[in-house]
N, CA, C and O atoms as a MOPAC input file, in Angstrom:
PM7 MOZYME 1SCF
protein

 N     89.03000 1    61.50700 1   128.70900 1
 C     89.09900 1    62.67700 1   127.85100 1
 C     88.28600 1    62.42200 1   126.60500 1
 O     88.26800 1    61.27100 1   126.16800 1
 N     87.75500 1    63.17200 1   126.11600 1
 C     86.73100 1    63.47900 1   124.66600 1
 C     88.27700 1    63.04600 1   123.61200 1
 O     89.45300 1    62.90400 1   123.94900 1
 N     87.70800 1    62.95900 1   122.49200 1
 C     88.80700 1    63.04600 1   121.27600 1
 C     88.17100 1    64.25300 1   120.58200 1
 O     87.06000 1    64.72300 1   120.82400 1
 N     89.16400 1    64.72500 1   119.57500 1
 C     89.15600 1    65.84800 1   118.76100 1
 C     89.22400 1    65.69100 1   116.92000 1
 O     89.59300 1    64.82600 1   116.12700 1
 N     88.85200 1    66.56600 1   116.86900 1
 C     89.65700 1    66.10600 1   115.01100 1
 C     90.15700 1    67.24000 1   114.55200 1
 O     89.43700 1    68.22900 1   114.41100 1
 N     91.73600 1    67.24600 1   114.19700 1
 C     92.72700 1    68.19400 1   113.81600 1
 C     92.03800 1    69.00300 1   112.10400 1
 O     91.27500 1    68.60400 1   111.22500 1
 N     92.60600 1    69.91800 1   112.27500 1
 C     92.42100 1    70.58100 1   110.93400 1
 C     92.83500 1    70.14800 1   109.82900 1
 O     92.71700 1    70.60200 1   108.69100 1
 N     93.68700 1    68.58600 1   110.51000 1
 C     93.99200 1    67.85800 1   108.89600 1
 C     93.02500 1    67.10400 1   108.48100 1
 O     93.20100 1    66.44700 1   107.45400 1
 N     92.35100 1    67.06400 1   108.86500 1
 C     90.54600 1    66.34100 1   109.02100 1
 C     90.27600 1    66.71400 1   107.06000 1
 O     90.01100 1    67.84900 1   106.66400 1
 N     90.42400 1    65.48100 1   106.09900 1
 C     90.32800 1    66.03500 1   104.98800 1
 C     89.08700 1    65.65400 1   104.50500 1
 O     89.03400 1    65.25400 1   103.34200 1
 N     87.83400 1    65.71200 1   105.33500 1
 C     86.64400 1    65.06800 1   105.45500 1
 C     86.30700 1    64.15700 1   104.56400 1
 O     85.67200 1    64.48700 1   103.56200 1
 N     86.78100 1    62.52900 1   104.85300 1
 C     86.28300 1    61.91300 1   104.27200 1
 C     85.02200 1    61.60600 1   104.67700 1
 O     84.27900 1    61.02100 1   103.88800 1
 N     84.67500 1    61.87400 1   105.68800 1
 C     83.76600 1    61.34200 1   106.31500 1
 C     83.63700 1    59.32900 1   107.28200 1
 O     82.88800 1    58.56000 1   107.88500 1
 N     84.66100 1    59.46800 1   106.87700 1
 C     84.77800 1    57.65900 1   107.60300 1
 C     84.29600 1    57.84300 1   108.84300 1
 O     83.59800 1    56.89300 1   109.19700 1
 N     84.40100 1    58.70000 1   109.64000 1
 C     84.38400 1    58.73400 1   111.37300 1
 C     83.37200 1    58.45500 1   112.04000 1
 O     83.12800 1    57.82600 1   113.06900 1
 N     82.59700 1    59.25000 1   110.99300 1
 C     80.90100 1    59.65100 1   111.46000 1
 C     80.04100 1    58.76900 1   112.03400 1
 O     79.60500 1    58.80500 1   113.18500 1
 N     79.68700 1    57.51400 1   110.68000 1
 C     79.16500 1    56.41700 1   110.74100 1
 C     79.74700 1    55.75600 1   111.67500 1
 O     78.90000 1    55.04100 1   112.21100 1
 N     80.77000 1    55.62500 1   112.15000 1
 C     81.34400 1    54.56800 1   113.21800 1
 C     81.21900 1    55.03700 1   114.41700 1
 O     81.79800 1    54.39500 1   115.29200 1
 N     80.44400 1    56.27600 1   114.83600 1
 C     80.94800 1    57.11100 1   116.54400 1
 C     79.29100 1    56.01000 1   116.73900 1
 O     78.42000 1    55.71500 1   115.92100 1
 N     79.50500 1    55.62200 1   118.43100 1
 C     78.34100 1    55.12200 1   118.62700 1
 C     77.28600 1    55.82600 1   119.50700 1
 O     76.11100 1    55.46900 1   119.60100 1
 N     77.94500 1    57.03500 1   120.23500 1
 C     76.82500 1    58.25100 1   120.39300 1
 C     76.38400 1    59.23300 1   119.49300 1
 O     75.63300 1    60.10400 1   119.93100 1
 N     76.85000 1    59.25600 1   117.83700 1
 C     76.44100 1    60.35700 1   116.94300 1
 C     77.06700 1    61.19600 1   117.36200 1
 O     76.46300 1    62.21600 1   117.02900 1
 N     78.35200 1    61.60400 1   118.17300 1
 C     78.86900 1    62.70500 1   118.50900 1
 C     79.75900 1    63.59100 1   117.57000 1
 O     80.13000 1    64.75400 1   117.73400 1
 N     79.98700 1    62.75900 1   116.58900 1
 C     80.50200 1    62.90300 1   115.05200 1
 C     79.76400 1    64.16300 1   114.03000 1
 O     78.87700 1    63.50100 1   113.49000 1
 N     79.64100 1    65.50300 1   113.50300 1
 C     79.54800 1    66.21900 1   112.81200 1
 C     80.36200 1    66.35800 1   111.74300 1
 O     81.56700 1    66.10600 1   111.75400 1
 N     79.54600 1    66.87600 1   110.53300 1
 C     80.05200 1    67.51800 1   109.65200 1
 C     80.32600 1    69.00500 1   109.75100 1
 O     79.58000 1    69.73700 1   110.40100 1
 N     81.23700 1    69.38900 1   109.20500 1
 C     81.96400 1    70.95800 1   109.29300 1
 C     80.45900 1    71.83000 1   108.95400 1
 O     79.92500 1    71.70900 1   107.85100 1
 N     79.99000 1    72.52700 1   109.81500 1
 C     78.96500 1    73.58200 1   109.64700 1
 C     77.39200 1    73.36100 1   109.54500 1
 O     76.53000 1    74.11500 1   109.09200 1
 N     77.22200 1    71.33700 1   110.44400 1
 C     76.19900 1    71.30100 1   110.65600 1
 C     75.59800 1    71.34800 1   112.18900 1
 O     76.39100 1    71.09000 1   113.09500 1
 N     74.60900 1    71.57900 1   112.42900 1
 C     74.14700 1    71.87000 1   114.06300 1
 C     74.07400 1    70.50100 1   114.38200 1
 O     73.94200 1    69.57900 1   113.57700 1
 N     74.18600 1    70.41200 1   115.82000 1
 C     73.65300 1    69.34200 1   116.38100 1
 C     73.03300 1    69.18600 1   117.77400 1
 O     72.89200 1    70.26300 1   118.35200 1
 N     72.75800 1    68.44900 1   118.23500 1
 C     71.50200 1    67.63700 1   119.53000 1
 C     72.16200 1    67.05700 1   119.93800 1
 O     73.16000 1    66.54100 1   119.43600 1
 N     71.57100 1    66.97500 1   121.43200 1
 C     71.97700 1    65.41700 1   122.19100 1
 C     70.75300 1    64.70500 1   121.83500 1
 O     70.76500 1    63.50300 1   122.10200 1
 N     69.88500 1    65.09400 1   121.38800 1
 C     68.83000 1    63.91800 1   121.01700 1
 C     69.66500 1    63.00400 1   120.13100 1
 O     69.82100 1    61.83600 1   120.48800 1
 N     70.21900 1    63.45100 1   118.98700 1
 C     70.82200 1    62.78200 1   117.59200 1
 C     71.64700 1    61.03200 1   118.32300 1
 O     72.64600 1    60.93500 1   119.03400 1
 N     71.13900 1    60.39800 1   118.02000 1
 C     71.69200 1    58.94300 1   118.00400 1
 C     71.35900 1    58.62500 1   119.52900 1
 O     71.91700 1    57.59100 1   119.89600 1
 N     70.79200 1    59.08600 1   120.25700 1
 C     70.88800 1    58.90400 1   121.32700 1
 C     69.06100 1    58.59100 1   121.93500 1
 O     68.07100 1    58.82400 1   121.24100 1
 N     69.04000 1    58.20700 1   122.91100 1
 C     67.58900 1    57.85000 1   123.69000 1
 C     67.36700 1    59.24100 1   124.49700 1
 O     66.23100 1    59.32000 1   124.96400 1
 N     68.03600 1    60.13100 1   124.70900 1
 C     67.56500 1    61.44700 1   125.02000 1
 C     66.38800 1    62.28300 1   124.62500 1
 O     66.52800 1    62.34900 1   123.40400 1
 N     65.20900 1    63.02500 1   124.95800 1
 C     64.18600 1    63.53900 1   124.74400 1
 C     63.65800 1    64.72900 1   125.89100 1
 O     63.51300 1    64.44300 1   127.07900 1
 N     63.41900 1    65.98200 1   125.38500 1
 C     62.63000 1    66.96300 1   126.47000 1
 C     63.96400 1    67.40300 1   127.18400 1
 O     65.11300 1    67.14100 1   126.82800 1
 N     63.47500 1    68.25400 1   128.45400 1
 C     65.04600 1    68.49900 1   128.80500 1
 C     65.35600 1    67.63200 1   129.66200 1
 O     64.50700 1    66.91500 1   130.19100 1
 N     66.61600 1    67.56900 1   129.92600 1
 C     67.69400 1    66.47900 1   130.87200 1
 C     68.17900 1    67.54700 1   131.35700 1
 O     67.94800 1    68.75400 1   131.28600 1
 N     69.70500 1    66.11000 1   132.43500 1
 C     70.42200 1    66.62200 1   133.39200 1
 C     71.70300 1    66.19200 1   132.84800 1
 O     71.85800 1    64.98200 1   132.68000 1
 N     72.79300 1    67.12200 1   132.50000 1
 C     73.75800 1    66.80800 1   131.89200 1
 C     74.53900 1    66.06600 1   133.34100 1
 O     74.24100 1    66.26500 1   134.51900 1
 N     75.44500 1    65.30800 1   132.87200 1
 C     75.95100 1    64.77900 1   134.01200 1
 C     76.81000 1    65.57700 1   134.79500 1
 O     76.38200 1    65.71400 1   135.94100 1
 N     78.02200 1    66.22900 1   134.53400 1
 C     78.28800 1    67.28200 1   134.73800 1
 C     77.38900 1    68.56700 1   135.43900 1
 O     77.96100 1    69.51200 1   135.98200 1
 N     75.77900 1    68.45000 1   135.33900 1
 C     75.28300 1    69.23800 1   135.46800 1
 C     74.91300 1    70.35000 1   134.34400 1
 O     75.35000 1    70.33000 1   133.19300 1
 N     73.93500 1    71.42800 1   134.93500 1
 C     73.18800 1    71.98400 1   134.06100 1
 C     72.02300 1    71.04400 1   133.17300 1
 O     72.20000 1    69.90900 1   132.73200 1
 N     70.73300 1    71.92900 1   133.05600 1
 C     69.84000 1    71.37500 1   132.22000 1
 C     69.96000 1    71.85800 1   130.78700 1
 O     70.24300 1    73.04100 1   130.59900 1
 N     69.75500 1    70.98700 1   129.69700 1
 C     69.58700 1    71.57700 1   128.41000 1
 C     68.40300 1    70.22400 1   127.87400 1
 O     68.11500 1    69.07100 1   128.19600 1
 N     67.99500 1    71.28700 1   126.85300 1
 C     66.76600 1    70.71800 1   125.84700 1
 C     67.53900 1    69.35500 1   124.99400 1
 O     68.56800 1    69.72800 1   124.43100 1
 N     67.35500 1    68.47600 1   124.88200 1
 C     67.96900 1    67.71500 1   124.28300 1
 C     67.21000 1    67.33600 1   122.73200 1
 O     67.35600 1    66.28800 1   122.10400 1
 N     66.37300 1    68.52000 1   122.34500 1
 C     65.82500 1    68.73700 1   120.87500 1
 C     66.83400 1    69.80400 1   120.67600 1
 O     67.70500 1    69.67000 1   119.81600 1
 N     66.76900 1    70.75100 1   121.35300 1
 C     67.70000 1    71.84300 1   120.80600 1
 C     69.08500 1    71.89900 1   120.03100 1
 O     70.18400 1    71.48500 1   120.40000 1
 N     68.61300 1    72.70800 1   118.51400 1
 C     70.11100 1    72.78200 1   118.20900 1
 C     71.64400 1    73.58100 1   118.70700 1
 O     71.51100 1    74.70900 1   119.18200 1
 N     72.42500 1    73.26700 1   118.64900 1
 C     73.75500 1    73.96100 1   118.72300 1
 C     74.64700 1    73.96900 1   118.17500 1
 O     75.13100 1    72.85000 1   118.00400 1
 N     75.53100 1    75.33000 1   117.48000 1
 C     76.33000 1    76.05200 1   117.02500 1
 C     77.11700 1    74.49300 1   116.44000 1
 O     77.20900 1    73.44000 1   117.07000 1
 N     77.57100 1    74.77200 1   115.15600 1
 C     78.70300 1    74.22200 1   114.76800 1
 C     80.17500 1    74.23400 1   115.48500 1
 O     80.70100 1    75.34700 1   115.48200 1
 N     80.62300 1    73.60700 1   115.85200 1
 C     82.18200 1    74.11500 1   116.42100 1
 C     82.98700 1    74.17100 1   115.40600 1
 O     84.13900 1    73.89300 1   115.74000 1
 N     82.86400 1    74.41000 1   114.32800 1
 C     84.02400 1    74.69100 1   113.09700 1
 C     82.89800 1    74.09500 1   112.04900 1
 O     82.09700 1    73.17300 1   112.20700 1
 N     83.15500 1    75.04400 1   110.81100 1
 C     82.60700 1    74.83600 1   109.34000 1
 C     83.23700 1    74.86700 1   108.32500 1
 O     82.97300 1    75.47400 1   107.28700 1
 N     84.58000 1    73.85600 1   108.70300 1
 C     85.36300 1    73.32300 1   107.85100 1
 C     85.51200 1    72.41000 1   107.23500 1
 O     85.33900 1    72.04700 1   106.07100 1
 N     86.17100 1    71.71200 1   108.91900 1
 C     86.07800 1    70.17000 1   108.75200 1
 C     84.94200 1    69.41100 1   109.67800 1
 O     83.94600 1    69.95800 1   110.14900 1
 N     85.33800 1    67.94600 1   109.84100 1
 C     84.42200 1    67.23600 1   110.36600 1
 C     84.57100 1    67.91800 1   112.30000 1
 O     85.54700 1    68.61500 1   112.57900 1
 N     83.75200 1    67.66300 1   113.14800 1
 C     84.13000 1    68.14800 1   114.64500 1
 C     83.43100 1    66.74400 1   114.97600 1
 O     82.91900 1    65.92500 1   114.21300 1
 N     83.63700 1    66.73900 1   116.88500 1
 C     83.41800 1    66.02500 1   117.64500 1
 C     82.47800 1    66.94500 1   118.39700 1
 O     82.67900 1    68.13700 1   118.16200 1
 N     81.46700 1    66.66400 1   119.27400 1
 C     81.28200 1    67.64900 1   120.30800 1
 C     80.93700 1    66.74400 1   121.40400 1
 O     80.05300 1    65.89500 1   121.52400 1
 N     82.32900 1    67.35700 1   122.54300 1
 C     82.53400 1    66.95200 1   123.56300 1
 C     81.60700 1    66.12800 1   124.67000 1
 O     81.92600 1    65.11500 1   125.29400 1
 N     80.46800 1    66.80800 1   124.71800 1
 C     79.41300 1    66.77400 1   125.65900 1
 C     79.34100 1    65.46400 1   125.30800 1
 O     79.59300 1    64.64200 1   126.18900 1
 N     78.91100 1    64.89200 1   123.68200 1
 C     78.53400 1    63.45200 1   123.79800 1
 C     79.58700 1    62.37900 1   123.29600 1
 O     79.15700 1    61.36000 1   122.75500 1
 N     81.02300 1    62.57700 1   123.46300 1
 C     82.25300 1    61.94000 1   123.06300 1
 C     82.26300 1    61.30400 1   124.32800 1
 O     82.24300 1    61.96000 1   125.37000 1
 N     82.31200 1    59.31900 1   124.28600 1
 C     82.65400 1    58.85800 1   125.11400 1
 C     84.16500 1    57.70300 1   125.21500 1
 O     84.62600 1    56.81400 1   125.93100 1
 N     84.46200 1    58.44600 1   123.99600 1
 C     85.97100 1    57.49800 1   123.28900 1
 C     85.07100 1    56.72100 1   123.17300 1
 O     84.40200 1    57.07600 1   124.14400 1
 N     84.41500 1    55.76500 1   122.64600 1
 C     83.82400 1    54.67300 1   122.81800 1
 C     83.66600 1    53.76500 1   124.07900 1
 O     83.08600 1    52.67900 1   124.04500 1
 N     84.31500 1    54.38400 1   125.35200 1
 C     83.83200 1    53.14600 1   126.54400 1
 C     82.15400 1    52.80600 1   126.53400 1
 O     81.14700 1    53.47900 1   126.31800 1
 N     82.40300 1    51.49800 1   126.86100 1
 C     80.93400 1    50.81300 1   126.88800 1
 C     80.77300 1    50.18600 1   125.86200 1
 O     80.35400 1    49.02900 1   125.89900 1
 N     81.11300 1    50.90200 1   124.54700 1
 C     80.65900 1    49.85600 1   123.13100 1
 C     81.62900 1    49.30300 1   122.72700 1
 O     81.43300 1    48.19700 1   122.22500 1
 N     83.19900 1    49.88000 1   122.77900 1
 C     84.39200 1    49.23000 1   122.05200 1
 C     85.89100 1    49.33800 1   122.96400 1
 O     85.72600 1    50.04100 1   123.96100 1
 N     86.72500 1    49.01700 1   122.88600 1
 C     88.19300 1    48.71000 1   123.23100 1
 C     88.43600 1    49.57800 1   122.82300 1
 O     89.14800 1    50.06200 1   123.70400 1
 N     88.37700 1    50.66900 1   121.60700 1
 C     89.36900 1    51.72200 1   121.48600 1
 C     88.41900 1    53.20100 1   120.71300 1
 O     87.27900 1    52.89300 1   120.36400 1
 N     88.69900 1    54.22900 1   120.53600 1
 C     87.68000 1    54.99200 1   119.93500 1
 C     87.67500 1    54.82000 1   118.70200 1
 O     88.75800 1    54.91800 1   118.12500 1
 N     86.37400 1    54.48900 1   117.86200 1
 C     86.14400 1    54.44400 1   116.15800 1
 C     86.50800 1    55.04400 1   115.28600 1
 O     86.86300 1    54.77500 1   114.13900 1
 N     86.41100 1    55.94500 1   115.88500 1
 C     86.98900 1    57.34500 1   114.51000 1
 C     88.40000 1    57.44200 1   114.56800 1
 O     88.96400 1    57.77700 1   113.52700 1
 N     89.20000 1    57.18000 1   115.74400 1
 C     90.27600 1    57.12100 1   114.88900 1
 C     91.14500 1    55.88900 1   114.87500 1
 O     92.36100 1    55.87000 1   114.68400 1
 N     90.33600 1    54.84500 1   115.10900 1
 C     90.60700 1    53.86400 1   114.15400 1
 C     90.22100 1    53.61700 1   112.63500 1
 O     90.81200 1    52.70200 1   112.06100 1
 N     89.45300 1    54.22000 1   112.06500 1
 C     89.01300 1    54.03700 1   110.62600 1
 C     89.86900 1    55.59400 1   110.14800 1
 O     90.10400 1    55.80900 1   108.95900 1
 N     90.21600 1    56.45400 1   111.09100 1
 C     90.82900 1    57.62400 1   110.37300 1
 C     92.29000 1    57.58300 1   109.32400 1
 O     93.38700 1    57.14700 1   109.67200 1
 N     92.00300 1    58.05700 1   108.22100 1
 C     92.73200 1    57.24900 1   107.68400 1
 C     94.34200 1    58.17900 1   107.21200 1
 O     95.36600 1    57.73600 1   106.69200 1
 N     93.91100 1    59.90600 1   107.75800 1
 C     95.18800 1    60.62000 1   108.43300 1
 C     95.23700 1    60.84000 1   109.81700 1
 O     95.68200 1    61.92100 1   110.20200 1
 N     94.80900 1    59.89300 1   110.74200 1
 C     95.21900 1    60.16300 1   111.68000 1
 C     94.94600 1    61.32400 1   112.30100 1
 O     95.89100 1    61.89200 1   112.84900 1
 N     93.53500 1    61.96700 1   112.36000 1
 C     93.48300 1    63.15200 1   112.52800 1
 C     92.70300 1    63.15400 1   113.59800 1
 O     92.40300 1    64.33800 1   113.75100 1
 N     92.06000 1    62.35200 1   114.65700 1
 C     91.04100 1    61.70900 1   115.67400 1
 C     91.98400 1    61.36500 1   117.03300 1
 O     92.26400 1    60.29300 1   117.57000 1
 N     92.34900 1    62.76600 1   117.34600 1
 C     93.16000 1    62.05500 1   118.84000 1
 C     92.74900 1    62.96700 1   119.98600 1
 O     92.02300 1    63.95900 1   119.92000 1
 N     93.31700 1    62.47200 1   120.98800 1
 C     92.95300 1    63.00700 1   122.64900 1
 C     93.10900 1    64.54500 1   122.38400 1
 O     94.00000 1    65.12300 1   121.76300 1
 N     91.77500 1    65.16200 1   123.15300 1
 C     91.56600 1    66.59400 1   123.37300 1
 C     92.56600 1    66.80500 1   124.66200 1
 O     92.54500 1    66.30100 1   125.78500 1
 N     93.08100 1    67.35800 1   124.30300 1
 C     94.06800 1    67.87200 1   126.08500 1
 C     93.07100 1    68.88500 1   127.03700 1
 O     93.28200 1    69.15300 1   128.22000 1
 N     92.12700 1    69.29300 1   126.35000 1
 C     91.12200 1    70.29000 1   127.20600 1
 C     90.33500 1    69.37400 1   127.70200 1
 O     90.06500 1    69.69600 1   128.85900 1
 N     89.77200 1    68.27200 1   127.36900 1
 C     88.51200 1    67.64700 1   128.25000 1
 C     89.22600 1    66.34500 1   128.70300 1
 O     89.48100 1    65.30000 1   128.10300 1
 N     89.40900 1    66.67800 1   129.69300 1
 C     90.15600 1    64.70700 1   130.43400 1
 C     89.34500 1    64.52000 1   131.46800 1
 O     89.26100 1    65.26900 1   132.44100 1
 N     88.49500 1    63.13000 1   131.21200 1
 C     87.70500 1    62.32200 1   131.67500 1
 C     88.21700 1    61.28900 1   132.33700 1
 O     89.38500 1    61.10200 1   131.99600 1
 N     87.71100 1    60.29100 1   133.40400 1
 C     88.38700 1    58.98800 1   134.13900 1
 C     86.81000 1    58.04600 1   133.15200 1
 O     85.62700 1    58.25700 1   132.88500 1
 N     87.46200 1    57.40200 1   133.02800 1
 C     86.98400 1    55.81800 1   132.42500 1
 C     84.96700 1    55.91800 1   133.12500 1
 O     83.93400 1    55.63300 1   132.51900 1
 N     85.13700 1    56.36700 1   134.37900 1
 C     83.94100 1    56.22000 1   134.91400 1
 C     82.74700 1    57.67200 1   134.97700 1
 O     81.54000 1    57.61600 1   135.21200 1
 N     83.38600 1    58.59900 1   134.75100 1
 C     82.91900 1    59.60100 1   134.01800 1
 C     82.90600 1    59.59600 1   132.60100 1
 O     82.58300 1    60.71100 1   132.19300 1
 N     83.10500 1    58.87100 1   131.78000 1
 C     83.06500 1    58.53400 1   130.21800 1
 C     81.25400 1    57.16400 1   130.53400 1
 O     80.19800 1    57.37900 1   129.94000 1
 N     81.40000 1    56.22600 1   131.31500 1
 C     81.12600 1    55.70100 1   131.52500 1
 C     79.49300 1    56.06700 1   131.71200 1
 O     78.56200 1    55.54400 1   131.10000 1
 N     79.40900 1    57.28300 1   132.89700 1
 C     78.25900 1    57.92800 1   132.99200 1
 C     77.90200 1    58.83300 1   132.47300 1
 O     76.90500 1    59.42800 1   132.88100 1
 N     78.67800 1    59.28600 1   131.27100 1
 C     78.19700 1    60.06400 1   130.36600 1
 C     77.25100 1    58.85300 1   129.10100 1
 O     76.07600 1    58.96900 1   128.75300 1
 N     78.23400 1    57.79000 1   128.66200 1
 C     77.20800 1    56.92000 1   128.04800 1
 C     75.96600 1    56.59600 1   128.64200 1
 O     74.98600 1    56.81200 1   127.92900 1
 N     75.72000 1    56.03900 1   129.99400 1
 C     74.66500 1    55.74100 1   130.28800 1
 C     73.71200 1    57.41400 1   130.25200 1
 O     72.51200 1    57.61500 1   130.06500 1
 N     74.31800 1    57.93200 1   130.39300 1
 C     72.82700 1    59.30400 1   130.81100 1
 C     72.53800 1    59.22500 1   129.05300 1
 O     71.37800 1    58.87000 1   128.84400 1
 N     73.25100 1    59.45000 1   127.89900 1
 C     72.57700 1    59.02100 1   126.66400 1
 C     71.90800 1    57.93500 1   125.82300 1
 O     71.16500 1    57.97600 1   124.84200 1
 N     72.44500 1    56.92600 1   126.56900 1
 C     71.49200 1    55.72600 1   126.17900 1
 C     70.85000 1    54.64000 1   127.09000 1
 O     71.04000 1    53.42700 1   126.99900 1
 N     69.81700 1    55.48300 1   128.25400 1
 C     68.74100 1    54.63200 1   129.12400 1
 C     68.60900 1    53.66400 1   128.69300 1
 O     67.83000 1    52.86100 1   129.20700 1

């Protein structure tokens, strides 16, 4: 499963710097799968569908900080537990109940972003 960040999200910003796909936003900025990632031109999402991986997309909230799903891999591959909400410091960085992933679909979502 992706993680989320609750509306108690009092943006410190701690999260950001620590996600190791850049999947980390600020409240009301766009983002890429290019961003932190070895992605370029269009791809093949793993899941399927093609998208531009220059292209921007929609903020998911312009509040607080967001996650966006597509490139949330809890950290498998780089760490033992997810970053952001280990440095979160209300606890506001936990399991999305909408996106549940198996370890090996987290797995091949990291590799399709960092060849």
């Amino acid at each position: 499963m992706a993680i989320m960040i609750t509306d108690e999200c009092i943006n410190c910003g701690a999260c950001e710097p620590e996600c190791p796909n850049n999947a980390i936003y600020e409240g009301g900025a766009e983002w890429k799968f290019a961003d932190g990632t070895s992605l370029k031109g269009m791809v093949t999402k793993p899941g399927g569908g093609a998208v531009s991986a220059d292209d921007n997309h929609a903020p998911k909230t312009m509040d607080v900080y967001y996650i966006v799903t597509d490139k949330c891999t809890e950290c498998v591959g780089f760490h033992d537990e997810p970053q952001c909400a280990a440095v979160c410091p209300v606890d506001c960085c936990v399991d999305d109940p909408e996106h549940r992933e198996s370890k090996e679909q987290l797995l091949a979502k990291k590799d399709f972003m960092h060849l």
